[in-house]
C-alpha positions as CSV (number, residue, x, y, z in Angstrom):
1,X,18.6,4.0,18.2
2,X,19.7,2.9,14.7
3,X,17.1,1.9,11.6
4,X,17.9,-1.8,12.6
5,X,14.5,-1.2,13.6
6,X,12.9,-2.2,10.1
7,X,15.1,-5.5,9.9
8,X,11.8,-7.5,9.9
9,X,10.0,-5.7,6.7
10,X,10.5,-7.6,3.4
11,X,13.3,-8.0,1.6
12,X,10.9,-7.3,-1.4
13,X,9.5,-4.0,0.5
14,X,9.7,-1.6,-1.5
15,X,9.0,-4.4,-4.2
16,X,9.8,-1.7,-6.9
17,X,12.7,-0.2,-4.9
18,X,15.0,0.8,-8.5
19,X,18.4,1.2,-9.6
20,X,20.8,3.1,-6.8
21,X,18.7,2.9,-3.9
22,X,20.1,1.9,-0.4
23,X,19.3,-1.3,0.7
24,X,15.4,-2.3,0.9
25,X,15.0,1.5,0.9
26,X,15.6,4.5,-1.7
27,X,18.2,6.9,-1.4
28,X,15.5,9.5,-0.2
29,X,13.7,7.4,2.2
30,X,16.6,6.3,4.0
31,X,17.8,10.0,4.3
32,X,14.4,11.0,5.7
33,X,14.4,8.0,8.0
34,X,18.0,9.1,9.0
35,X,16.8,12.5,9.5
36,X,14.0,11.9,11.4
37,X,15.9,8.8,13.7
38,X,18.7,12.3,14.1
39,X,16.2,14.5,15.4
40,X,13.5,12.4,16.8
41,X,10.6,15.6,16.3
42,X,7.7,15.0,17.5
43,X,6.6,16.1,14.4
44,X,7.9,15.6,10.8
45,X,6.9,16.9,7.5
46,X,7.8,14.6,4.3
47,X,7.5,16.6,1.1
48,X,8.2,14.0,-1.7
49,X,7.0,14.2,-4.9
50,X,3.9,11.7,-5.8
51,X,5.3,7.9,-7.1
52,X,8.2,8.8,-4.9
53,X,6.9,6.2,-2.1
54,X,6.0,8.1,0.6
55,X,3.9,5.2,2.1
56,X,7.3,2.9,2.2
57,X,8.8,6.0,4.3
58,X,6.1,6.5,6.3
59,X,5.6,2.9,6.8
60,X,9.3,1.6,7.8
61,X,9.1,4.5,10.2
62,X,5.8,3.3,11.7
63,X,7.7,0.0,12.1
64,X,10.7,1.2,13.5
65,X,8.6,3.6,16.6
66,X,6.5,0.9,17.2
67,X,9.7,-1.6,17.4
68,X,11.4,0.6,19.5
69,X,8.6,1.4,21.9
70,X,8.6,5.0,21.3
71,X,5.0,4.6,20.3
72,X,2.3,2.2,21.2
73,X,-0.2,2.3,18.3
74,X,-0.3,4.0,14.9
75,X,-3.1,6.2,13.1
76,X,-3.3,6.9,9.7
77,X,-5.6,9.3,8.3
78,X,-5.9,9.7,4.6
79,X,-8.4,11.6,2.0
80,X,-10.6,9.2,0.8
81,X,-12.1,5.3,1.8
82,X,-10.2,4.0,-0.9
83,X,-7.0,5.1,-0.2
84,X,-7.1,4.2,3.7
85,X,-7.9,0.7,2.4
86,X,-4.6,0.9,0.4
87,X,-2.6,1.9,3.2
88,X,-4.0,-1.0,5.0
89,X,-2.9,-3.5,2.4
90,X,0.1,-1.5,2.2
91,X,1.0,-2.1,5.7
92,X,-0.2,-5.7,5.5
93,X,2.7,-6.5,3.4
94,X,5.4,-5.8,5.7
95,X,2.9,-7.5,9.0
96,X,1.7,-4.5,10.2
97,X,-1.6,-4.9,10.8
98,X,-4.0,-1.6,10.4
99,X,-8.1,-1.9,10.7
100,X,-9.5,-0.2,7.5
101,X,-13.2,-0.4,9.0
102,X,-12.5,1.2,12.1
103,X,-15.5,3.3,13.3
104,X,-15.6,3.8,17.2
105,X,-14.4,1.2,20.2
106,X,-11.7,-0.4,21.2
107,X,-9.3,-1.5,18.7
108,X,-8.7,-5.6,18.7
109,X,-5.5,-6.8,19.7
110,X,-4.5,-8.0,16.2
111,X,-4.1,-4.2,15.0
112,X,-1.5,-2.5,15.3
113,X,-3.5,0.8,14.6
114,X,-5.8,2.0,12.4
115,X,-6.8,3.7,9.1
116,X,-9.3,6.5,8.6
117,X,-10.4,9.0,6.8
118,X,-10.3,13.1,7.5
119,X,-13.8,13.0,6.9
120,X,-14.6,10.4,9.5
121,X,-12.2,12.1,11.5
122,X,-14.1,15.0,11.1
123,X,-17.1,13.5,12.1
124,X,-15.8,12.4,16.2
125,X,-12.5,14.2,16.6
126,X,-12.4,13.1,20.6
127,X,-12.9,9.8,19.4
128,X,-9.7,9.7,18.4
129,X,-8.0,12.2,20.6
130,X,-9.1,9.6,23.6
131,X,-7.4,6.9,21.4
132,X,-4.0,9.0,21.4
133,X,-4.6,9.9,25.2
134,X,-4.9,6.2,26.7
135,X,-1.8,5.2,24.3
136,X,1.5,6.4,23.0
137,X,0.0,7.3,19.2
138,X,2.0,7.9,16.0
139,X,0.0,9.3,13.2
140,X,0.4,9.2,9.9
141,X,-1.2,12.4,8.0
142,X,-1.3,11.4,4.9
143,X,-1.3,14.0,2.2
144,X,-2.1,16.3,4.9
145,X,-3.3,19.5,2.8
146,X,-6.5,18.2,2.9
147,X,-6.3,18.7,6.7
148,X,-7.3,22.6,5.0
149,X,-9.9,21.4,3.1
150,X,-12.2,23.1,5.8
151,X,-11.8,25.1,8.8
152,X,-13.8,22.2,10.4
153,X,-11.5,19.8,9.5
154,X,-8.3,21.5,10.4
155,X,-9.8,22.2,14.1
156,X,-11.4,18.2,14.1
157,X,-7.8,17.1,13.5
158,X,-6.2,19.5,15.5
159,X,-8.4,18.7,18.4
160,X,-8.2,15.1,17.8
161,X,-4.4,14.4,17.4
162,X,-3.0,17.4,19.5
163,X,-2.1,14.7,22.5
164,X,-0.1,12.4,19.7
165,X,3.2,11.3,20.8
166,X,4.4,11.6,17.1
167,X,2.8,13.0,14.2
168,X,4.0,12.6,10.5
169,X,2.7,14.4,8.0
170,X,3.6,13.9,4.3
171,X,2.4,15.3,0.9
172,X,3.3,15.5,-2.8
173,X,1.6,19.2,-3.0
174,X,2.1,21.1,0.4
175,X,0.6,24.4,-1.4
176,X,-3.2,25.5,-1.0
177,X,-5.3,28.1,-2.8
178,X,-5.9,29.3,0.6
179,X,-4.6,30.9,3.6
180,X,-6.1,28.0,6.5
181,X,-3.0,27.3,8.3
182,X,-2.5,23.3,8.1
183,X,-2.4,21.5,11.8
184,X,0.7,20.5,12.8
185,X,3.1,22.2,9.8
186,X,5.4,25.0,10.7
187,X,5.7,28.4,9.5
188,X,8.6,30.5,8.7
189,X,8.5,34.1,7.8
190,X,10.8,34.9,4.9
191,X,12.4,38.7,3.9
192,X,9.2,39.4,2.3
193,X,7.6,39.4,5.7
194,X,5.2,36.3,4.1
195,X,5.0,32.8,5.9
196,X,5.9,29.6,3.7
197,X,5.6,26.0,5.3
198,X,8.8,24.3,6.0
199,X,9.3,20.8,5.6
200,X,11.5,18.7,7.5
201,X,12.5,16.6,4.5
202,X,12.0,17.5,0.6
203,X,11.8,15.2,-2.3
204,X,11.2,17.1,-4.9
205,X,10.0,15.6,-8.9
206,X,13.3,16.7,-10.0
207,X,15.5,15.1,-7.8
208,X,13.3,12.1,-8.6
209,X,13.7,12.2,-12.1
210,X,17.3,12.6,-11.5
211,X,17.5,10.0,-9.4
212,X,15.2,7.3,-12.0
213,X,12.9,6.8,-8.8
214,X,10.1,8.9,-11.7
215,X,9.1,8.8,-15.2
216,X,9.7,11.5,-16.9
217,X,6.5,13.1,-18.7
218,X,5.6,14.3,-22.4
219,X,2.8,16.4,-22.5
220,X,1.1,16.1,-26.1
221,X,-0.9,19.4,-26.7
222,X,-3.9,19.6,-29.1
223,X,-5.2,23.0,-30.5
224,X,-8.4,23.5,-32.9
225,X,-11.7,25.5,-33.6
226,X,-13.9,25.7,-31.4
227,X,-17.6,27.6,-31.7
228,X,-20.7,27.8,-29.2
229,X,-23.4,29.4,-27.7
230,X,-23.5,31.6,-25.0
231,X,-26.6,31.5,-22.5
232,X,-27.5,35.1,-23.7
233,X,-27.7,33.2,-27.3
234,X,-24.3,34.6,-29.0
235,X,-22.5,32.0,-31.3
236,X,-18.7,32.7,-30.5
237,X,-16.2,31.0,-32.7
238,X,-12.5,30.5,-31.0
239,X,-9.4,28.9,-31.5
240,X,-7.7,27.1,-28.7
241,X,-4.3,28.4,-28.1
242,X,-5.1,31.7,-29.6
243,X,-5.0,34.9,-26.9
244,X,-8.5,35.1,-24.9
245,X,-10.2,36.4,-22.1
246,X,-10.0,34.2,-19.1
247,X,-14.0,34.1,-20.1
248,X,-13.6,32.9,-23.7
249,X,-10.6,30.1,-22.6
250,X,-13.4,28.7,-20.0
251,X,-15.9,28.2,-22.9
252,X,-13.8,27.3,-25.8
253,X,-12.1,24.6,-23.3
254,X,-15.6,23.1,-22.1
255,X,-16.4,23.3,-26.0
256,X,-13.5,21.3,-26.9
257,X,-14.2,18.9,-23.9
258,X,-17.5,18.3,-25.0
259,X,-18.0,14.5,-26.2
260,X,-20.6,15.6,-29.0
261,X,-17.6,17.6,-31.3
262,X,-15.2,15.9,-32.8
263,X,-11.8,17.5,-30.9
264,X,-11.9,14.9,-27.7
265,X,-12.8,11.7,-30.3
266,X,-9.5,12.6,-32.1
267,X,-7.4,13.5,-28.9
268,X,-9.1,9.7,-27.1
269,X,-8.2,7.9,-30.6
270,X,-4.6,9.7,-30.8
271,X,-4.0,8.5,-26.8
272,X,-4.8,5.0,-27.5
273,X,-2.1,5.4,-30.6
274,X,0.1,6.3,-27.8
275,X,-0.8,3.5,-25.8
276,X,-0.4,0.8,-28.4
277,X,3.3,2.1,-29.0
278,X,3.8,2.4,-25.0
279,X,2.7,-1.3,-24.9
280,X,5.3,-2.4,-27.5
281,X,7.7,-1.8,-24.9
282,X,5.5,-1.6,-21.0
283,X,2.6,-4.9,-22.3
284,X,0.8,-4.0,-19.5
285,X,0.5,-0.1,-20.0
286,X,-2.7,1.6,-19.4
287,X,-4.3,4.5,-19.8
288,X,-6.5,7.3,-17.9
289,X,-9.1,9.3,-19.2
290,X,-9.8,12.4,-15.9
291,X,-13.3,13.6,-16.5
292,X,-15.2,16.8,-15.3
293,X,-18.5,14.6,-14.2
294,X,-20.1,11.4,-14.5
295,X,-22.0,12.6,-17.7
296,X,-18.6,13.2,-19.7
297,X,-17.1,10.2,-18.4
298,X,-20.1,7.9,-19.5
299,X,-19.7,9.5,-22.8
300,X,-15.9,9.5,-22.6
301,X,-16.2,5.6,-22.2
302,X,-18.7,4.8,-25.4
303,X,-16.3,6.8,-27.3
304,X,-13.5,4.8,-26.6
305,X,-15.1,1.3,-26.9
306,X,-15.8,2.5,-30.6
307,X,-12.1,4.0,-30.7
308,X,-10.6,0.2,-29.4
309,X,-13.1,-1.8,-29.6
310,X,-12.7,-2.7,-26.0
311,X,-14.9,-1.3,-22.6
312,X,-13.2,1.5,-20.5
313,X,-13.5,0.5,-16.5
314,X,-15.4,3.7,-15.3
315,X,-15.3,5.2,-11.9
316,X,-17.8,7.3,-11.1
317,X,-17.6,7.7,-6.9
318,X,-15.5,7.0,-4.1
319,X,-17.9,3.9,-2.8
320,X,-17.1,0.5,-2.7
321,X,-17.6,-0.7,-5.9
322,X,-15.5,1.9,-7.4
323,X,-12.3,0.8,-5.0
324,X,-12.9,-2.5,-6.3
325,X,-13.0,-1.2,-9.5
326,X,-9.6,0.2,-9.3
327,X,-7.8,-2.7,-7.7
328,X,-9.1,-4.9,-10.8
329,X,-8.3,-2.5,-13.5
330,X,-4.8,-2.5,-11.4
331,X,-4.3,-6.0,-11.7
332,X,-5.2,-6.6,-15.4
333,X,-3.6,-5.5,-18.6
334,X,-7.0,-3.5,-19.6
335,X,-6.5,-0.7,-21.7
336,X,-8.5,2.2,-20.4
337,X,-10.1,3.6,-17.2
338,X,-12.2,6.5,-17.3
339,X,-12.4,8.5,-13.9
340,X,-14.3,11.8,-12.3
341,X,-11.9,12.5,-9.9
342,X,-10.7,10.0,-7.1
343,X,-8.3,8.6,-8.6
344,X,-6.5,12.2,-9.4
345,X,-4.8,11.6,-6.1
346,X,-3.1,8.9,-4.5
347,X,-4.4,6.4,-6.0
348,X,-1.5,3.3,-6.8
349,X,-2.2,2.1,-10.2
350,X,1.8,1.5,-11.3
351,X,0.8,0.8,-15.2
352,X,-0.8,3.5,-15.9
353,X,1.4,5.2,-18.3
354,X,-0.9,7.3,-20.6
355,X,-3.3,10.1,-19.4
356,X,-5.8,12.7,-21.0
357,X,-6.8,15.6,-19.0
358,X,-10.2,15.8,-20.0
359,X,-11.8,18.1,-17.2
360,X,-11.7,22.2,-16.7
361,X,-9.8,21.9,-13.3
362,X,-7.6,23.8,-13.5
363,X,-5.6,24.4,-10.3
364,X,-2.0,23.6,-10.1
365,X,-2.4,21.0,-7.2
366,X,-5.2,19.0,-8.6
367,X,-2.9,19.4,-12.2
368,X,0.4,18.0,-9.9
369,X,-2.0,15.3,-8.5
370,X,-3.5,14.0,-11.4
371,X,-0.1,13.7,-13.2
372,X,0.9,12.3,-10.5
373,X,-1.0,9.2,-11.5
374,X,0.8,8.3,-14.2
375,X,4.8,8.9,-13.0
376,X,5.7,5.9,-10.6
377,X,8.4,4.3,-12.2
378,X,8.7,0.2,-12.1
379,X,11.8,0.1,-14.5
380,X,14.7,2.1,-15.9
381,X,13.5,4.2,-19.5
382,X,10.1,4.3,-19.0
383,X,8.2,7.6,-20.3
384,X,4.6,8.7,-19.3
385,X,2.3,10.5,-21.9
386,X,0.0,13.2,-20.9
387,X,-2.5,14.4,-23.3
388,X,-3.8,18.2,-22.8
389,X,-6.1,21.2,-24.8
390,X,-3.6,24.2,-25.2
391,X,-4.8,25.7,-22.8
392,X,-2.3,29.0,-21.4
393,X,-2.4,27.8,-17.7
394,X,-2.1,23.9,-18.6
395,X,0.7,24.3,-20.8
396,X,2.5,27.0,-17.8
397,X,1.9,23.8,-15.2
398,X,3.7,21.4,-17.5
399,X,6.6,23.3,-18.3
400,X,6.9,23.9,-14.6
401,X,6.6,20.2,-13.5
402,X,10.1,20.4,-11.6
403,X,8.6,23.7,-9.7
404,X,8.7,23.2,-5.7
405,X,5.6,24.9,-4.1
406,X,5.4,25.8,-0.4
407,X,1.8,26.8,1.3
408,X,1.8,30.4,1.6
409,X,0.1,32.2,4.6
410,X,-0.5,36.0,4.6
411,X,-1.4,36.0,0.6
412,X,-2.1,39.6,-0.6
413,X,-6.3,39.4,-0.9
414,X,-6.6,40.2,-4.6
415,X,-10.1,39.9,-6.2
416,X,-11.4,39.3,-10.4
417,X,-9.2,38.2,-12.6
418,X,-6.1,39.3,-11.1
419,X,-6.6,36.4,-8.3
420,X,-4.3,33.7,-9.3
421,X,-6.1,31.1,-6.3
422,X,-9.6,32.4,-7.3
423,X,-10.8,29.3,-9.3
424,X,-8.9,27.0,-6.8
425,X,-11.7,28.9,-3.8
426,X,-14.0,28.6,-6.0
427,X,-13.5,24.4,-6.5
428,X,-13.7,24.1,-2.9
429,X,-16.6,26.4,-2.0
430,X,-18.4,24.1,-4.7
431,X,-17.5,20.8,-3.2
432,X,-19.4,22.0,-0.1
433,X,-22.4,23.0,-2.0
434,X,-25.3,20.9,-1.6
435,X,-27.1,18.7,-4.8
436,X,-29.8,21.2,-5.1
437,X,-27.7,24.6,-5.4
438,X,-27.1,26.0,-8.8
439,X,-24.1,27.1,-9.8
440,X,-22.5,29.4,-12.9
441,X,-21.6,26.5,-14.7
442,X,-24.9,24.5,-14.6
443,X,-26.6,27.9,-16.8
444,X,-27.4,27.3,-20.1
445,X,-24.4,26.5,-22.2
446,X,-24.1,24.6,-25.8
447,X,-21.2,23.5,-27.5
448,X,-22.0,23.7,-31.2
449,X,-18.9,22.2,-32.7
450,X,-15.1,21.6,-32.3
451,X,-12.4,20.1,-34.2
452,X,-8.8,19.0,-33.1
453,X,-5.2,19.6,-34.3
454,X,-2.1,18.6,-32.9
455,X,-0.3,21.5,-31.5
456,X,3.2,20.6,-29.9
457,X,4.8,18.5,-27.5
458,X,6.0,19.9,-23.8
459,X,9.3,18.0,-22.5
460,X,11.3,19.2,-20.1
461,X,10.6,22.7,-19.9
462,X,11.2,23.0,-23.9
463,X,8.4,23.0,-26.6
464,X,9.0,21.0,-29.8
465,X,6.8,20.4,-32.9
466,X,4.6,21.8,-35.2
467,X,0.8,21.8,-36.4
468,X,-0.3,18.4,-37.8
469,X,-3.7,17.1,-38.6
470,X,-5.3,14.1,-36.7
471,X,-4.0,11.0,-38.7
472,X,-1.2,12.4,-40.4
473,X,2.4,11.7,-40.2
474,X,3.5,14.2,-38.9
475,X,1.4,13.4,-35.4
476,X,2.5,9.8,-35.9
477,X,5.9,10.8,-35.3
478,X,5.7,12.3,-32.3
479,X,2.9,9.4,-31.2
480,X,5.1,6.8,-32.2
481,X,8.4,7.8,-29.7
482,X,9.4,4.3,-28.0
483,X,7.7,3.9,-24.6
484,X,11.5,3.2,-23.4
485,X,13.9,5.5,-23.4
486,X,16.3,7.6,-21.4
487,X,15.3,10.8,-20.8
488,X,18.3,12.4,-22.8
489,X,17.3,10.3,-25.7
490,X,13.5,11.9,-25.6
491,X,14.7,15.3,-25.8
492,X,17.3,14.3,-29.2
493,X,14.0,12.2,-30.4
494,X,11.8,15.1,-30.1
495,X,14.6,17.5,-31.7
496,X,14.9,15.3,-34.5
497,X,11.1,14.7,-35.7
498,X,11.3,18.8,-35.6
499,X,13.6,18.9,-37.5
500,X,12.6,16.7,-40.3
501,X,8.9,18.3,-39.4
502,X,10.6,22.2,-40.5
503,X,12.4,20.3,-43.5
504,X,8.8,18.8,-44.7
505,X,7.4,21.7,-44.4
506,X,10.0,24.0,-46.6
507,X,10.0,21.2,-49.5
508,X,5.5,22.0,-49.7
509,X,4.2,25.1,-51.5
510,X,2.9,27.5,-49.8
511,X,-0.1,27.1,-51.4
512,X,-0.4,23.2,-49.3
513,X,-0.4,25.1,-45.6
514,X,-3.2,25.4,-44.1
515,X,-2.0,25.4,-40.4
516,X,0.6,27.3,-38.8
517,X,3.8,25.7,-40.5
518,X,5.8,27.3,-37.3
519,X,7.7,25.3,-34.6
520,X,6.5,25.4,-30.9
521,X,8.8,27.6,-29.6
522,X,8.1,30.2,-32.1
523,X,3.9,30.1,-31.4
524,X,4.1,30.4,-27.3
525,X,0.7,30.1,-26.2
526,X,-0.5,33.2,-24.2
527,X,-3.8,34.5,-23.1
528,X,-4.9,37.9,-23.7
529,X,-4.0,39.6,-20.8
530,X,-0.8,38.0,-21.3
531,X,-0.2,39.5,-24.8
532,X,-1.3,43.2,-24.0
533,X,1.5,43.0,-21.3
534,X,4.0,41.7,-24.1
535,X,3.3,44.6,-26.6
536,X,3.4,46.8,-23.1
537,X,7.2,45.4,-22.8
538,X,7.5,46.0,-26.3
539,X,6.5,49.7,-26.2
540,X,8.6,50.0,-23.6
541,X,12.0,48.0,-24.8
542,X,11.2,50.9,-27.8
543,X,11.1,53.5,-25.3
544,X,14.6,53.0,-23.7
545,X,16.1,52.6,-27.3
546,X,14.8,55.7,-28.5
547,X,16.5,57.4,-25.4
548,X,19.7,55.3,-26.6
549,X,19.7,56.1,-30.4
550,X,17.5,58.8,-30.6
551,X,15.7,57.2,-33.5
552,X,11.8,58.5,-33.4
553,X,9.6,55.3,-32.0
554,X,7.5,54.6,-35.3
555,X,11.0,53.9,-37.0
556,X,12.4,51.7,-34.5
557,X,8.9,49.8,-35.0
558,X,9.2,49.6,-38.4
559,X,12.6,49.0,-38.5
560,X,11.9,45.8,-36.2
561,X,9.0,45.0,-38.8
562,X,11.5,44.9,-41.5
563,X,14.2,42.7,-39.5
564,X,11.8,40.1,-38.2
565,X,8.7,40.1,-40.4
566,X,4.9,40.4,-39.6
567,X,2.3,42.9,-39.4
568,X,2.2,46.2,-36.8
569,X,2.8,45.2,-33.3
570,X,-1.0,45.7,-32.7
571,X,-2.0,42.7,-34.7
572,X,1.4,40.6,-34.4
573,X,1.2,37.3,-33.0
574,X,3.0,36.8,-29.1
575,X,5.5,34.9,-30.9
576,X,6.2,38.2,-33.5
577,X,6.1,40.2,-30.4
578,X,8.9,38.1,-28.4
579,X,11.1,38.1,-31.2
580,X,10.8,41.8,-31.7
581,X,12.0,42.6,-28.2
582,X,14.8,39.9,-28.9
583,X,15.8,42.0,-31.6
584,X,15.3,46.0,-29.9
585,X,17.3,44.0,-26.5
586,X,20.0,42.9,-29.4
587,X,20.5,46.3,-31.2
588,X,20.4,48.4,-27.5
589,X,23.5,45.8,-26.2
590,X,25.5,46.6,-29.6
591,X,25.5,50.8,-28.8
592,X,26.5,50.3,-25.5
């Protein structure tokens, strides 16, 4: 068997197969294909980054089992209606034909398979498992996490695609909050005695960006103050950015977030800046607004027909009318689309190139997902903009975009705040609440007032930029980078405007600042937990060096005080605190 087999797709299929890819295929697809023609599993997990092309893999390998006779039929099951009815279309392209509005029966001859849902799968699991009895089945699981959404879905598609002749599974994100074993994924058990999934093939947002196959992504972060009132009728005043309780970071960002303050009108009229550079260069660019609910996105849209001038395309629920929605917002040059959360995930809309994060979630796969949206490349240089609160945990996803994640059985059972995947149980305990339950965050809450500020730019895994008011220069520069460029030439851009940023700054009297005139890396952004355990490292880096010098601790304090600046260490910002134990680390290597 060779991959001959896909001699009849397109010659245009991938039609936005770039620079350095084999033949009609990427670099990474043929590998996998390769890979998978080597081995011939009967099943195969794809773990490629999202705007990799994981439907042209999955696709060309339909075509080349069904070619070959090794299967009969294909199945392909995917999250929501709207993306099945992609796949479809997808499909259609090369002449495979798929029935999007399959619901029980047999199949017509026309169809070479079908393309469901794991909801409807859910629903009549023998259905299908009959389907892959009578014929030789391939199926296509496509972002397959979801099949752990629920233990009833993992046992429906376990119990309805157990007889499949082949199964491939792919996903951008193969990591869950939970420990639900996903069907048809294997488990190895590492030195630490824990089980990780292993993919067969991985394709990871590095290698992608390496490879030009990605955009790469600046993140543009926006601080400011914040103050509301609690449901036991406390005003609290906060300022994003500063150390918090994981409490006070929830309610200063749903206080920023809120479309009666003033902090998401700046950050929605500083992302359509953005997009008016981006389109300079990409004419058809759009942009993405992710809302928490339908209430904010409704809001989120009059704001931005007063920002532009122009109505936002809002999409409110996975029903027809929103798919539709989508496809025509895909297919023109509008400027904005405003979204709850279908379109986080999936979801092929190739110009969009600017995004805001405008909802609380804040889980690292729905974060991957929904940045996700905005990284398919269609030409060499181009750059996606994502616009974010500083918030600790959003700002720890971005600088750890290149990050591979495996799903992680046996997870030590933590509880409170300690529990890294407690918000992440929490999201999907809530999407299996009925309309009529009450939940924590429907209590009485009021968002009094909030303004915005930009804070820094995230690139790369580095932090450039300092404080600037909305409207001011110094934001224009770093709204104004060129929407084409290599991705060496956005980090010397962004190393340049901090530079003449610092050198602005110095030539003002002191008297002029009224924000933070310090660069990003010097004001890392830390929650409060986070900055108890710096001054703990602190206290202890101290520690060791009085065993070393045998200098009293107070002096080596105040000693460090006088060397790098700023108040006692119990007051001292994180930033004042890192550079401290740069210093104490610096003095112990000299006595050595």
């Amino acid at each position: 068997m060779t991959t001959t087999a896909s001699h009849h797709l397109s010659p245009a299929f991938p039609g936005r197969a770039p620079w350095g890819t084999a033949g009609k295929l990427r670099a990474w697809q043929q590998a996998a294909l390769d890979a998978y023609i080597q081995s011939q599993p009967r099943d195969f997990l794809a773990v490629a980054t999202p705007g990799a092309g994981k439907t042209t893999f999955a696709l060309t390998l339909a075509s080349y089992l069904l070619h070959n006779h090794v299967v009969q039929q294909v199945t392909v099951v995917a999250p929501t209606e709207h993306l099945k009815k992609q796949w479809a279309e997808a499909a259609a392209r090369i002449g495979m034909k798929l029935d999007p509005d399959y619901s029980a029966g047999p199949v017509s001859k026309e169809y070479h398979g079908v393309a469901v849902t794991y909801a409807g799968v859910g629903v009549r699991p023998m259905l299908h498992r009959n389907r892959c009895e009578q014929r030789k089945t391939l199926v296509i699981l496509d972002e397959i996490h979801h099949a752990g959404d629920s233990k009833s879905w993992g046992e429906a598609c376990f119990e309805a695609f157990e007889p499949a002749a082949r199964r491939l599974a792919l996903t951008g994100t193969p990591f869950r909050s939970d420990t639900n074993p996903i069907p048809f994924v294997s488990y190895a058990e590492g030195t630490d005695g824990i089980r990780r999934s292993v993919a067969d093939y991985t394709y990871g947002y590095g290698n992608a960006l390496a490879d030009g196959v990605v955009r790469p992504v600046i993140f543009l972060s926006y601080s400011g103050n914040m103050r509301w009132r609690t449901k036991a009728g406390d005003e609290i005043a906060a300022r994003l950015g500063d150390p918090m309780t994981k409490d006070a970071i929830g309610q200063a960002w749903r206080t920023a977030l809120a479309p009666t303050g003033e902090w998401i009108p700046n950050v929605l009229r500083a992302a359509d800046l953005r997009l008016t550079e981006v389109r300079k260069s990409i004419p058809d660019a759009g942009g993405l607004v992710i809302a928490s609910d339908q209430d904010a996105a409704r809001a989120y849209a009059k704001l931005i027909r007063e920002i532009t001038g122009t109505k936002a395309t809002v999409v409110l629920s996975d029903d027809t009318g929103a798919s539709k929605r989508i496809d025509d917002f895909s297919n023109s040059e509008d400027r904005w689309m405003v979204a709850v959360r279908m379109v986080s995930e999936g979801v092929d809309v190739p110009r969009l190139a600017v995004g805001v994060y405008a909802t609380t979630i804040s889980t690292p796969l729905f974060f991957a997902q929904a940045v996700g949206r905005f990284v398919r490349s269609r030409r060499r240089g181009e750059t996606a903009s994502v616009f974010l609160p500083t918030i600790p945990m959003l700002l720890g996803f971005a600088n750890e975009m290149e990050v591979e994640r495996d799903h992680v059985l046996d997870k030590p059972k933590k509880s409170g705040e300690d529990d890294i995947y407690a918000e992440e149980d929490k999201l999907l305990a809530e999407a299996e609440k009925t309309q009529d339950e009450v939940t924590e965050e429907q209590l009485p809450f009021e968002a009094l007032e909030s303004d915005a500020v930009f804070d820094r730019v995230l690139y790369d895994g580095a932090e450039f930029g300092m404080q600037a008011h909305p409207g001011s220069e110094e934001e224009q520069d770093y709204l104004g980078i060129p929407g084409l460029l290599e991705p060496d030439q956005v980090q010397l851009l962004l190393q340049r405007r901090q530079a003449r940023q610092i050198a602005h700054s110095r030539r003002k009297p002191d008297a002029e600042a009224d924000l933070v005139e310090l660069p990003a890396e010097r004001r890392p952004v830390v929650s409060h937990k986070e900055l108890l355990e710096l001054r703990k490292r602190l206290n202890t880096m101290v520690s060791a060096y009085n065993h070393q010098s045998g200098k009293p601790h107070g002096v080596i304090h105040n000693e460090l005080r006088r060397a790098c600046g700023g108040p006692p260490s119990a007051e001292a910002t994180a930033g004042q605190i890192q550079e401290r134990i740069k210093k104490v680390q610096e003095w112990a290597t000299r006595l050595r």
